[in-house]
Structures are given as structure tokens and as C-alpha cells.
NULO-76504 format. One record per residue: x, y, z of N, C-alpha, C in turn; residue in three letters; residue number from 1. Coordinates in Angstrom, 2 decimals. Layout:
BEGIN
> npx npy npz capx capy capz cpx cpy cpz r k
> X Y Z X Y Z X Y Z ala NUM;
...
//
This chain:
BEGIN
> npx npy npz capx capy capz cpx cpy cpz r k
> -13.38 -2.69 -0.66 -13.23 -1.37 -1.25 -14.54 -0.92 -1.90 unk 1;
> -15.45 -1.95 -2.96 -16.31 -1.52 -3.28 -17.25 -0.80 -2.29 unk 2;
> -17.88 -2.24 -1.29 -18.73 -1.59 -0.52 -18.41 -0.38 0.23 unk 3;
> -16.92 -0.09 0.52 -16.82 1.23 1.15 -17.12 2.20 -0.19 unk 4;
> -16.69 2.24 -0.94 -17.00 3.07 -1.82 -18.31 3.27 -1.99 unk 5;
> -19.15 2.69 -1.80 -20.71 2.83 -1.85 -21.32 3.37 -0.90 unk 6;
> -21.05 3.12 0.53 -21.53 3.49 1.97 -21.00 4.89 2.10 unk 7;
> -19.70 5.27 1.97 -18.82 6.71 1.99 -19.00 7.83 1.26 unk 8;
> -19.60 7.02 -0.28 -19.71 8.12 -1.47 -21.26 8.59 -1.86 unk 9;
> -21.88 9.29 -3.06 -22.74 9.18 -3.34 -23.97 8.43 -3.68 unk 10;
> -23.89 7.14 -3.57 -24.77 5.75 -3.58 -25.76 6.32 -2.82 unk 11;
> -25.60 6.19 -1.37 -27.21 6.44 -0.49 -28.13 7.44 -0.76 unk 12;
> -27.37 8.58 -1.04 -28.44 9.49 -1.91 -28.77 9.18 -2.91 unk 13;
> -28.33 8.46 -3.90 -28.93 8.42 -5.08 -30.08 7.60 -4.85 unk 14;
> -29.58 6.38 -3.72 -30.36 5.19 -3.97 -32.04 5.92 -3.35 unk 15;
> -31.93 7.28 -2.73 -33.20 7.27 -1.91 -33.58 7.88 -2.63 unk 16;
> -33.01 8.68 -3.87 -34.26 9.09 -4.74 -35.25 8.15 -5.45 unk 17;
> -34.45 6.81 -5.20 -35.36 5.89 -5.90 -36.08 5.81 -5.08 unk 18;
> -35.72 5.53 -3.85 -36.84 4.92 -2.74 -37.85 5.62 -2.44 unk 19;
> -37.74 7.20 -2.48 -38.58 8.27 -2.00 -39.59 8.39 -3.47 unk 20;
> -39.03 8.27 -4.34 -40.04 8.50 -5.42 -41.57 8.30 -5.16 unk 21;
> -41.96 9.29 -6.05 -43.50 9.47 -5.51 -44.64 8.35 -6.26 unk 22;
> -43.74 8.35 -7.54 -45.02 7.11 -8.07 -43.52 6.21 -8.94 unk 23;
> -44.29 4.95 -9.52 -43.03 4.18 -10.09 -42.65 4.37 -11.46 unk 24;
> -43.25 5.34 -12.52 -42.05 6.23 -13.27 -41.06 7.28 -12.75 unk 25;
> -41.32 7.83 -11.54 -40.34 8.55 -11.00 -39.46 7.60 -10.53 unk 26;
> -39.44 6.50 -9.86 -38.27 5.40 -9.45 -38.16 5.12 -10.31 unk 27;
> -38.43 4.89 -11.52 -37.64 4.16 -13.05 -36.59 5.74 -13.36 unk 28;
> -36.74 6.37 -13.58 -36.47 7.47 -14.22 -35.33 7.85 -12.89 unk 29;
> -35.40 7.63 -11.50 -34.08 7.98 -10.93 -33.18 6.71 -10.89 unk 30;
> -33.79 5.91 -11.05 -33.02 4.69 -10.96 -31.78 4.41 -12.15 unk 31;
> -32.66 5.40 -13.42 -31.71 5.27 -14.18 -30.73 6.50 -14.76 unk 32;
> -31.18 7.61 -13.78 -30.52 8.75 -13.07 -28.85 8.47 -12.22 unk 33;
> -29.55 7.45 -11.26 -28.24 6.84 -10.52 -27.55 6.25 -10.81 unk 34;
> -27.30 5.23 -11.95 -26.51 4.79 -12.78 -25.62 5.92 -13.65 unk 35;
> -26.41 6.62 -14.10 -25.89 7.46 -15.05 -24.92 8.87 -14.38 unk 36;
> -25.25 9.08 -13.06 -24.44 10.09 -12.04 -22.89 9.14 -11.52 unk 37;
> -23.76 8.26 -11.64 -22.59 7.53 -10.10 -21.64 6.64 -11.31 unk 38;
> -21.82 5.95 -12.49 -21.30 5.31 -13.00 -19.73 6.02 -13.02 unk 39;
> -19.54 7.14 -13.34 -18.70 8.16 -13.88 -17.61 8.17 -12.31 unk 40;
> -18.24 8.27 -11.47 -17.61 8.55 -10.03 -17.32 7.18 -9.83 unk 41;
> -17.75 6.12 -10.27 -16.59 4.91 -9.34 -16.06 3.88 -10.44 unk 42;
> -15.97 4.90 -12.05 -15.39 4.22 -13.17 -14.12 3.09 -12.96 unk 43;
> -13.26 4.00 -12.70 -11.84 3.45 -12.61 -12.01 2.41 -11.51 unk 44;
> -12.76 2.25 -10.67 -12.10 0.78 -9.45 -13.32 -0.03 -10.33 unk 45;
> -14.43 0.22 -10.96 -15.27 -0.60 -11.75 -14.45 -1.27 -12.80 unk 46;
> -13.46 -0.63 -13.42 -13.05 -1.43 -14.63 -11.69 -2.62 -14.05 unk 47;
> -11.06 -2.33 -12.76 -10.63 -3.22 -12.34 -11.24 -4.29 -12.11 unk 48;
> -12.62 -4.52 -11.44 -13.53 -5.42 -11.12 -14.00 -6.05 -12.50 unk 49;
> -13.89 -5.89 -14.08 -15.03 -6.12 -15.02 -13.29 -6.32 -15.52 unk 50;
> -11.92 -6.32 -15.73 -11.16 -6.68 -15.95 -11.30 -8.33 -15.13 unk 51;
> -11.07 -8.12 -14.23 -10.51 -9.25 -13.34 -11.26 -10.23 -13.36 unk 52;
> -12.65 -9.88 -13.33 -13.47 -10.89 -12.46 -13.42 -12.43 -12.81 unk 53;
> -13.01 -12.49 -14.17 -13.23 -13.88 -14.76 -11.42 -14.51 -14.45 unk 54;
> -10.52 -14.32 -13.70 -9.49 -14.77 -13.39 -9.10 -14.79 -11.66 unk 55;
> -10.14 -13.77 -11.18 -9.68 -13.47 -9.72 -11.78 -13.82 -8.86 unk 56;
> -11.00 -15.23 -8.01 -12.12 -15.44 -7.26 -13.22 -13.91 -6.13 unk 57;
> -12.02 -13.26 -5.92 -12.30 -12.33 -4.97 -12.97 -11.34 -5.87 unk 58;
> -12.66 -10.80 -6.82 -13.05 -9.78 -7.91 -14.42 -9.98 -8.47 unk 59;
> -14.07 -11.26 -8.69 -15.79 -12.01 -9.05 -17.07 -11.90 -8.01 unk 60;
> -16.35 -12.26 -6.28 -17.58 -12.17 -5.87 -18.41 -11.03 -5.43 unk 61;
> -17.09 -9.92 -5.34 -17.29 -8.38 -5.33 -18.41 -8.11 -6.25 unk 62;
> -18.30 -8.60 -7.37 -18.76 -8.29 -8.86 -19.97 -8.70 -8.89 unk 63;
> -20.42 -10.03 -8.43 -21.53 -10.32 -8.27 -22.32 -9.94 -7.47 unk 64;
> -21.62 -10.07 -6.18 -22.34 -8.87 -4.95 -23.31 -7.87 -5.38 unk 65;
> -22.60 -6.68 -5.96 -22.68 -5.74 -6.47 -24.21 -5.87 -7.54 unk 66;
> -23.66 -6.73 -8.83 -24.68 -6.97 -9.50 -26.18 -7.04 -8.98 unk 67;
> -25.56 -8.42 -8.09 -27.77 -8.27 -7.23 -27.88 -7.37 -6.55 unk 68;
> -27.07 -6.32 -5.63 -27.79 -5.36 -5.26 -28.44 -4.75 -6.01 unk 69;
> -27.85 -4.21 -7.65 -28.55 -3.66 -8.89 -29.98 -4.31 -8.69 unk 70;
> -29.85 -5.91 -8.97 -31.15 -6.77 -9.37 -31.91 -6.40 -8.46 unk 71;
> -31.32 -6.83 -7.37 -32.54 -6.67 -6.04 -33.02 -4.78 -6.06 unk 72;
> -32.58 -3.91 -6.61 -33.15 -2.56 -6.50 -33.89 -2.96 -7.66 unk 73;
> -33.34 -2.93 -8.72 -34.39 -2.80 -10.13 -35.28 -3.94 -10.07 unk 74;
> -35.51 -4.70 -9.13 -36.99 -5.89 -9.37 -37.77 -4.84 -8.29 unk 75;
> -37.08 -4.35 -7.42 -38.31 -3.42 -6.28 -38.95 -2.12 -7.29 unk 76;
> -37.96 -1.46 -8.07 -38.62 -0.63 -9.20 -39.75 -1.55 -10.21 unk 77;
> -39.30 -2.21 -10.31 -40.49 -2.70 -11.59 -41.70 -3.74 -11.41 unk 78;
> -41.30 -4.05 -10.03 -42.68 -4.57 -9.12 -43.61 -3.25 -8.77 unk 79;
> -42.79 -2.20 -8.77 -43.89 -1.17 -8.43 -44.52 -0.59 -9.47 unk 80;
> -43.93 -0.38 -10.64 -44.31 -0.41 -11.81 -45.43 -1.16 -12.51 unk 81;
> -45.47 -2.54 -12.17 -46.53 -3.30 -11.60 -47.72 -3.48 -11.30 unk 82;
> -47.27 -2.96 -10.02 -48.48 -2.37 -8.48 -49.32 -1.32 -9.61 unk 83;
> -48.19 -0.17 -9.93 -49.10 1.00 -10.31 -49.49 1.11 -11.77 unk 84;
> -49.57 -0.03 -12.39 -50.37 -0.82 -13.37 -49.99 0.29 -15.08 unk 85;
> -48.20 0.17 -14.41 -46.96 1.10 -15.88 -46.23 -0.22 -16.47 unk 86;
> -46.74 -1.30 -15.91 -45.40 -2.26 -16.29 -46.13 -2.85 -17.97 unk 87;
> -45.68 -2.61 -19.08 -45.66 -3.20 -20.38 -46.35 -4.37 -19.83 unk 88;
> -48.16 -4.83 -20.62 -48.09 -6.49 -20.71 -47.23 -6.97 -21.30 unk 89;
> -45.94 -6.93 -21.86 -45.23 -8.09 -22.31 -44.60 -8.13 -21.91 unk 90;
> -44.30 -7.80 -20.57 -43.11 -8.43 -19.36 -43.46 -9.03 -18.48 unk 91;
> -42.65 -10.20 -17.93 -43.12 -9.58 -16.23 -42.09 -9.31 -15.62 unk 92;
> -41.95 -9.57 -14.00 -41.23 -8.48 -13.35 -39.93 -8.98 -13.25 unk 93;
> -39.94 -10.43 -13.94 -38.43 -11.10 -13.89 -37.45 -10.62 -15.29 unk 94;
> -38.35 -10.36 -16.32 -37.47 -10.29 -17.55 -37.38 -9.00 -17.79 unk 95;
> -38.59 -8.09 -16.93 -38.48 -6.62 -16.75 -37.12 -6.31 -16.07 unk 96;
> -36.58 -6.94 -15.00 -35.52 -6.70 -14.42 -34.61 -7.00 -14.70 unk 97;
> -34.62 -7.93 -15.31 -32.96 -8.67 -16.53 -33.10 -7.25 -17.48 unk 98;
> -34.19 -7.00 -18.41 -33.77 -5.70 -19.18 -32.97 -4.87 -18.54 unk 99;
> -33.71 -4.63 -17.70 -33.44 -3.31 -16.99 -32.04 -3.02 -16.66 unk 100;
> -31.79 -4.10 -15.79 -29.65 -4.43 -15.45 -29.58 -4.27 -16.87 unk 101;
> -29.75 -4.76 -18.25 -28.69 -4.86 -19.37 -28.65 -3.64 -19.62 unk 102;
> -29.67 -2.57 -20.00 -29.88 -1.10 -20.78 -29.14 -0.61 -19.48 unk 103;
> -28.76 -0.84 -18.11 -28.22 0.36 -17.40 -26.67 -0.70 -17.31 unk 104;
> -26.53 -1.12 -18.25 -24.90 -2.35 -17.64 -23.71 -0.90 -17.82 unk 105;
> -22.61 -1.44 -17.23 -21.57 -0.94 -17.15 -21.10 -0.99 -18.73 unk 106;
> -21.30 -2.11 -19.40 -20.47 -2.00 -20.56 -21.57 -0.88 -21.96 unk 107;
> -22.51 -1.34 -21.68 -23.56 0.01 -21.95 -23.26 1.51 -22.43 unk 108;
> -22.87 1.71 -20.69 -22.45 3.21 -20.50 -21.03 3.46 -21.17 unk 109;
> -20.19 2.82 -20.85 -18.89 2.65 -21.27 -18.49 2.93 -23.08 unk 110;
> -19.58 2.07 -23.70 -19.35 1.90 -24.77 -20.24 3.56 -25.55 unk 111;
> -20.96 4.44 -24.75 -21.52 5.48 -25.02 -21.18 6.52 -24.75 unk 112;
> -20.92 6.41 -23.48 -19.80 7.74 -22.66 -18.78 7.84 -22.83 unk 113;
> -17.82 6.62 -22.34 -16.25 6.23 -23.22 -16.03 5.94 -24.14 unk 114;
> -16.65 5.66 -25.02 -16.15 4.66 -26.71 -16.52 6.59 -27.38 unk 115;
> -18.07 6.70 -27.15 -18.48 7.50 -28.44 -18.62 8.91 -27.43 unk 116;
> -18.38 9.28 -26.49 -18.02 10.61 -26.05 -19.27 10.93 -25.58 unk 117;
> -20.14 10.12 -25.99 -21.76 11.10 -25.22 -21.45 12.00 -23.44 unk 118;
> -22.53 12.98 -23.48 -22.08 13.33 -21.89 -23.38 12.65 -21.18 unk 119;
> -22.72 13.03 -19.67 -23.86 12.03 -18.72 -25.44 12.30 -19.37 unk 120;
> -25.76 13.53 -19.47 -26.65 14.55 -19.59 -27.41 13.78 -20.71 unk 121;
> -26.82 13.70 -22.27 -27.27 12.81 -23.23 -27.43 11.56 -23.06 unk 122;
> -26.46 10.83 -22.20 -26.58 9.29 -21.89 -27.79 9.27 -20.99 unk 123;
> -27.89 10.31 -20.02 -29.09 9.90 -18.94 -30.17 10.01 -19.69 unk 124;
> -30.69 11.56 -20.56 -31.66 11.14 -21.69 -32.25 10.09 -22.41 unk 125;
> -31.24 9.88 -23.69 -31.74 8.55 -24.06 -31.80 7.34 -23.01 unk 126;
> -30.98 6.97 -22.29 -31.13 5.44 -22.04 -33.06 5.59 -20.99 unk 127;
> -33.03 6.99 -20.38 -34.26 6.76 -19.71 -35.47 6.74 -20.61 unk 128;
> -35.51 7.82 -21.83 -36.50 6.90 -22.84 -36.34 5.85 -23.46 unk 129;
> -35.28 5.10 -23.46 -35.22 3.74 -23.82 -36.09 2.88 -22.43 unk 130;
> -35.79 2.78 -21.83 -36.39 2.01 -20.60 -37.83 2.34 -20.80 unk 131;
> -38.58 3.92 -20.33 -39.49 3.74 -20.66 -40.29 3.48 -22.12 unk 132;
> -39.65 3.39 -22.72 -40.28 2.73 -24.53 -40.29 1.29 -23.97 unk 133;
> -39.32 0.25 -23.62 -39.32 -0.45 -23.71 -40.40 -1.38 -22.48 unk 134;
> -39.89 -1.03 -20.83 -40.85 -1.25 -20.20 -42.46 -1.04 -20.31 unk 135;
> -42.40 0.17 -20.38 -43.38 0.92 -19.90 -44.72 1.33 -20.79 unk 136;
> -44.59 1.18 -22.38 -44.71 1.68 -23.81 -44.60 0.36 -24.33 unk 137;
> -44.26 -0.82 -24.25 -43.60 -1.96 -25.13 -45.33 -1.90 -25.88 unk 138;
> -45.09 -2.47 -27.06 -46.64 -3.22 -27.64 -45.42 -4.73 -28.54 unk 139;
> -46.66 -5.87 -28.18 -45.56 -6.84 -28.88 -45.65 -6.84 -30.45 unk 140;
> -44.59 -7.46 -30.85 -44.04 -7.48 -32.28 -45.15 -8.65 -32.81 unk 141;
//
């Protein structure tokens, strides 16, 4: 169900704004565009999957699936980030990409959009200057 939901729905467009992006703050900045559009559109079969996963083998591997496709997109964003010499010295491209999944997680959005009412519009705002403060801007402590 997931993957149909991904192949059928809005996913491939979103995902090619990342891909098409012209330099790698524009792929940071849609990347965390596409989270913030699409989260909303495949809420409800998401919270079945983030219910279940820790009781149902099948739910889990959906779940994980899913997850590294995230990883495997957001390490190609922040390797390019990288390349085009935006990536914070105090990362590299492994712990850049663990951030990156946590500030765009499902429970994230959930707890901002659903808990405290923010709209996409405000959520896509902040969380994308969060990323870039944090990636892109970091100076260490």
C-alpha cells in the first residue's frame, strides 16, 4: 500500500524538485518542502505504520523501507551540499543525514502541525531555517 501510495500520488514530483534543483540549498530547501506537502497527504496510512510497527513484522519492514528511502535521498542532498562546499564543518555527510531524517521525522511534524496547529506554510518555514542554521550555518559550541 505504501509503495503504491508513493508511485500513484504526489511523491515523484516532489521527489524531482529535489533532483532537478539547481544548486544544493535549493535541494535542501525542497527536500524539506516535500516532507512538509506530502506529510499531510499520506498522514492517516502513516500513523497506522508508526502505530504498529513495533508489534507487526510486516508494518515494520514497510516502515523501514520507507525510512532509507528518506536516508538514501537526504545523504544524496547533503553530499551535494558537500560537493558545493554549504555543508557546516561540523558535520559530515553521515551525521548531516541522521539530522536531517530527525528535524523532517514524522513525529516532528505531527507534534507541530497536529499537537500545536501550526499550518504547512509555518511548519515548512521554520523547519527549513532550522536545517539551514543547523547544516549549513552550524559554528561549533
Amino acid at each position: 500500500m505504501a509503495q503504491h501510495m508513493d508511485s500513484k500520488g504526489a511523491l515523484p514530483d516532489l521527489l524531482t524538485r529535489v533532483f532537478d534543483a539547481s544548486t544544493a540549498i535549493e535541494a535542501l530547501d525542497a527536500a524539506a518542502a516535500l516532507h512538509a506537502e506530502y506529510h499531510p497527504m499520506i498522514y492517516q496510512v502513516a500513523r497506522v505504520f508508526m502505530a504498529g510497527r513495533y508489534e507487526d513484522e510486516a508494518l515494520q519492514a514497510a516502515w523501514d523501507e520507507r525510512m532509507e528511502s528518506r536516508r538514501n535521498l537526504y545523504h544524496t542532498v547533503v553530499e551535494r551540499l558537500e560537493e558545493e562546499g554549504h555543508l557546516a564543518s561540523v558535520w559530515d555527510t553521515k551525521t548531516a543525514t541522521d539530522l536531517l531524517l530527525a528535524l523532517t521525522s514524522w513525529q516532528l511534524w505531527e507534534q507541530l502541525v497536529i499537537d500545536r496547529g501550526w499550518s504547512t506554510e509555518d511548519y515548512l518555514n521554520h523547519i527549513r531555517t532550522v536545517i539551514r542554521q543547523i547544516l549549513v550555518f552550524a559554528t561549533p559550541v
